[in-house]
TORNULUM-570837 format. One record per atom (N, C-alpha, C): residue number from 1; residue in one letter; x, y, z. Coordinates in steps of 0.1 Angstrom, whole numbers. Each point is the difference from the previous one (the first is absolute). Last residue first. Example, Ala and Ser with C-alpha at 12.3 -4.5 7.8 and 13.67 -1.06 7.14 Angstrom:
2
(site 2 's' (128 -22 71))
(site 2 's' (9 11 0))
(site 2 's' (-8 11 8))
(site 1 'a' (3 -57 -1))
(site 1 'a' (-9 12 0))
(site 1 'a' (9 12 0))
# end
This chain:
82
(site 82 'x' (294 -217 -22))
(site 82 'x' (7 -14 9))
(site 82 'x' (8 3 10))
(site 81 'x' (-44 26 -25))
(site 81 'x' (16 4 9))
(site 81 'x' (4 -13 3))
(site 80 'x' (-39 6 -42))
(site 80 'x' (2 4 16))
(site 80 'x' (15 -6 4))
(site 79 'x' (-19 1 -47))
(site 79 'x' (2 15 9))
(site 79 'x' (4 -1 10))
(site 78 'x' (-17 -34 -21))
(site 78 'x' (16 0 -9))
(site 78 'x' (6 11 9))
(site 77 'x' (-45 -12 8))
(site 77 'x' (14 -10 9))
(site 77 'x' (9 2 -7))
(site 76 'x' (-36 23 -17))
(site 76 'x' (5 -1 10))
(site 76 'x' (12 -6 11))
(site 75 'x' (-14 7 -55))
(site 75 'x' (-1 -10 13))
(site 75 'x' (5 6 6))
(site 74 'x' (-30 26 -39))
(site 74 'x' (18 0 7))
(site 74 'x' (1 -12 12))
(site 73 'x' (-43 14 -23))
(site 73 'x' (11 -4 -10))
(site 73 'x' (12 0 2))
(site 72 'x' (-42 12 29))
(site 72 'x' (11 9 -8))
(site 72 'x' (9 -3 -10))
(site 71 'x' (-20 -30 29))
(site 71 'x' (-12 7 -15))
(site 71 'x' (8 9 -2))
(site 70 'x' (11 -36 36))
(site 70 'x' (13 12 -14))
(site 70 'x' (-12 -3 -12))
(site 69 'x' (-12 -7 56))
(site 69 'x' (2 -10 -12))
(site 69 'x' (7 14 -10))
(site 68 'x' (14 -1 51))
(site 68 'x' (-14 2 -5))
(site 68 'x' (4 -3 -15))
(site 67 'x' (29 -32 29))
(site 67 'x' (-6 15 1))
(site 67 'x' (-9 2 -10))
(site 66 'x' (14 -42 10))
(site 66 'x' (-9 4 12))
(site 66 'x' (-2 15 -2))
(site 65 'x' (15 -33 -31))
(site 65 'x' (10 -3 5))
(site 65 'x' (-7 9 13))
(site 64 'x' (-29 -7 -33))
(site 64 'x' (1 -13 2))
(site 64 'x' (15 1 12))
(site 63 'x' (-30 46 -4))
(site 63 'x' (4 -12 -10))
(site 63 'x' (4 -12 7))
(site 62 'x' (-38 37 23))
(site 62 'x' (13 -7 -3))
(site 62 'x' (6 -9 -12))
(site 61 'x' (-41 38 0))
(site 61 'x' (1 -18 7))
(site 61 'x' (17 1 -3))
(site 60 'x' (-18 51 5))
(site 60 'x' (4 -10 -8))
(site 60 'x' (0 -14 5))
(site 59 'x' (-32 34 29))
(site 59 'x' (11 -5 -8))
(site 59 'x' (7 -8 -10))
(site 58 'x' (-51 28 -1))
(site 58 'x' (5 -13 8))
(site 58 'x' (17 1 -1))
(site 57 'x' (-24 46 -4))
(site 57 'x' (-5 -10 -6))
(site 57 'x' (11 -12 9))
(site 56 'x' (-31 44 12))
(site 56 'x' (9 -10 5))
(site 56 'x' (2 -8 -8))
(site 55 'x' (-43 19 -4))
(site 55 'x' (14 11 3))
(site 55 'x' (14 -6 -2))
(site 54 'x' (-47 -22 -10))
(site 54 'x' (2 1 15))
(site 54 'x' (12 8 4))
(site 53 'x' (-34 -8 -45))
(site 53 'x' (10 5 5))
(site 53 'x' (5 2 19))
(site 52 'x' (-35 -38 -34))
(site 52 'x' (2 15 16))
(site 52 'x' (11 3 -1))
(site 51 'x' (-35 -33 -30))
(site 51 'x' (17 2 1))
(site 51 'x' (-1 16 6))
(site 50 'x' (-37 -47 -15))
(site 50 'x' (9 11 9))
(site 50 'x' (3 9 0))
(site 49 'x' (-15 -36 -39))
(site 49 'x' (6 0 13))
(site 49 'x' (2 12 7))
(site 48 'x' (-37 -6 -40))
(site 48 'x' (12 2 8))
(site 48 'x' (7 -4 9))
(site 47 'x' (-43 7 -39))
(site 47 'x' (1 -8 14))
(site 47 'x' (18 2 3))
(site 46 'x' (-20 46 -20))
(site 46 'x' (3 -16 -6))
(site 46 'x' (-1 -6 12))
(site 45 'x' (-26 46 -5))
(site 45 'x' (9 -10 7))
(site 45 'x' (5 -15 -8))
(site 44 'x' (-25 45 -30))
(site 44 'x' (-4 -9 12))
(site 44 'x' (15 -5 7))
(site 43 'x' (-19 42 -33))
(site 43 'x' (10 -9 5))
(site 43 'x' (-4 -5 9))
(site 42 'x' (-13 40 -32))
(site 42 'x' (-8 -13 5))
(site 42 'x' (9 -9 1))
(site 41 'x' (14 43 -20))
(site 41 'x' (-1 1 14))
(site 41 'x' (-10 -13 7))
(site 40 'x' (36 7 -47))
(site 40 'x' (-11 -5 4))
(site 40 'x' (-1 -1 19))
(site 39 'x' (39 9 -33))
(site 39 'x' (-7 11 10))
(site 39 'x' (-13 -1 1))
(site 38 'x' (33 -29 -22))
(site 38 'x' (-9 1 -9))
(site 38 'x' (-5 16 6))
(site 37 'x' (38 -23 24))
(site 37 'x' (-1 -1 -17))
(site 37 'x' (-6 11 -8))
(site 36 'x' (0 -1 51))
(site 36 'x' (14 9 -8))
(site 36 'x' (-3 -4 -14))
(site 35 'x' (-46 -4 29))
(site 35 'x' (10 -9 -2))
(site 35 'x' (14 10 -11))
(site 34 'x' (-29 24 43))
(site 34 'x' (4 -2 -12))
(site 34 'x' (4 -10 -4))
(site 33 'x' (-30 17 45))
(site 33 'x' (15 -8 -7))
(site 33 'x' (2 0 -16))
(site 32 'x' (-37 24 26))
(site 32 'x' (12 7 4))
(site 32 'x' (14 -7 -5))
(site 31 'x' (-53 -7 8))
(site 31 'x' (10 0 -19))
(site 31 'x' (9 5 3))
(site 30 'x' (-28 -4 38))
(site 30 'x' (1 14 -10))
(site 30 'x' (5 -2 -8))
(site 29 'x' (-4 -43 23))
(site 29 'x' (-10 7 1))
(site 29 'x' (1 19 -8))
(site 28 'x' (41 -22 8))
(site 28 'x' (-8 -10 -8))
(site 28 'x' (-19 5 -1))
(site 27 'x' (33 21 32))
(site 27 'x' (-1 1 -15))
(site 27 'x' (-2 -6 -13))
(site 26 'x' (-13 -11 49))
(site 26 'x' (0 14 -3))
(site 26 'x' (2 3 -15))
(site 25 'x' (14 -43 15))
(site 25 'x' (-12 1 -2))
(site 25 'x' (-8 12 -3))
(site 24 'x' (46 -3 11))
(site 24 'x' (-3 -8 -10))
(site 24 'x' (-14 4 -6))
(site 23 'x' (16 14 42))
(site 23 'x' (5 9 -6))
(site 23 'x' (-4 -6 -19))
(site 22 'x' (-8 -34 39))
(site 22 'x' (-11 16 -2))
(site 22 'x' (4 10 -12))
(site 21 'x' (29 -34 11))
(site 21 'x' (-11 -4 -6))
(site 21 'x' (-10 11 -4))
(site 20 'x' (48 20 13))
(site 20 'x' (-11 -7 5))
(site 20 'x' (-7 -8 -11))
(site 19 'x' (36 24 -14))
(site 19 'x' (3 4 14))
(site 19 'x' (-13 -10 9))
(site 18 'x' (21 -12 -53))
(site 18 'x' (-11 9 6))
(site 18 'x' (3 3 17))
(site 17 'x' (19 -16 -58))
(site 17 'x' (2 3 15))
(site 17 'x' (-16 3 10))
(site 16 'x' (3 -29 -48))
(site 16 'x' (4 14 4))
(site 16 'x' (-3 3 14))
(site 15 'x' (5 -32 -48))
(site 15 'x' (-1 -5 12))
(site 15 'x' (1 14 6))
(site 14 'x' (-17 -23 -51))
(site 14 'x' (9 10 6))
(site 14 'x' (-3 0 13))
(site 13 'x' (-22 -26 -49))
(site 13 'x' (4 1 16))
(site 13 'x' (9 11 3))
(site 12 'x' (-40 -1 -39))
(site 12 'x' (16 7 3))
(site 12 'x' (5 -8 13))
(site 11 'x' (-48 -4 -24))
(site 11 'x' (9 -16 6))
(site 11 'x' (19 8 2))
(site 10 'x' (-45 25 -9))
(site 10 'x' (9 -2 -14))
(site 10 'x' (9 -10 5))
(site 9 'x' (-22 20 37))
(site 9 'x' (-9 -3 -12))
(site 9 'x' (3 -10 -10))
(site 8 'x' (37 3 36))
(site 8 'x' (-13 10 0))
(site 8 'x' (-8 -6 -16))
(site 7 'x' (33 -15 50))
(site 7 'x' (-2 -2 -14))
(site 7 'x' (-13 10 -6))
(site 6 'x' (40 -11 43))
(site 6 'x' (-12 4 -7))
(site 6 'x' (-1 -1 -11))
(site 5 'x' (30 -11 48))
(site 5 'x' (-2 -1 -11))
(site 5 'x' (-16 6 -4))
(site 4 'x' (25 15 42))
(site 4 'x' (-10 -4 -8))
(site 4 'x' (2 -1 -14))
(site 3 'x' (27 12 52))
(site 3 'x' (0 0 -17))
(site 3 'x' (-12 -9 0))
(site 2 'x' (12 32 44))
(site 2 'x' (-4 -16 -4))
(site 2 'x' (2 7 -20))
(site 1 'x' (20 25 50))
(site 1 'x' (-3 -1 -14))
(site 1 'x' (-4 -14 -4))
# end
């Protein structure tokens, strides 16, 4: 899956999934994309970075005492077993 930012006629940005470039281009060509604001089907590509769903997401980075970092709002090193 690749994301694409987009933008349509009326300057709406909005960003939306796709299975291929191709799969892009396909429904970009049959008016097939919608902007969600306005429902204006003339949408172009924004310039963009990237971005690939590769499945897998990355592991947590370590906190400063070595276990995984406390996004959860809970420290870890308070949890673990002395």
């Amino acid at each position: 899956m690749i994301v694409f930012d987009l933008r349509c006629e009326r300057g709406h940005a909005f960003e939306e999934w796709f299975a291929s470039r191709a799969e892009y281009d396909a429904k970009a060509a049959a008016a097939a994309i919608a902007c969600p604001t306005c429902g204006d089907v003339h949408v172009t590509r924004s310039l963009s970075a990237p971005r690939i769903n590769g499945g897998a997401s990355a592991p947590a980075p370590a906190g400063p005492c070595g276990l995984p970092a406390c996004a959860g709002g809970t420290c870890q090193a308070a949890m673990a077993p002395r």
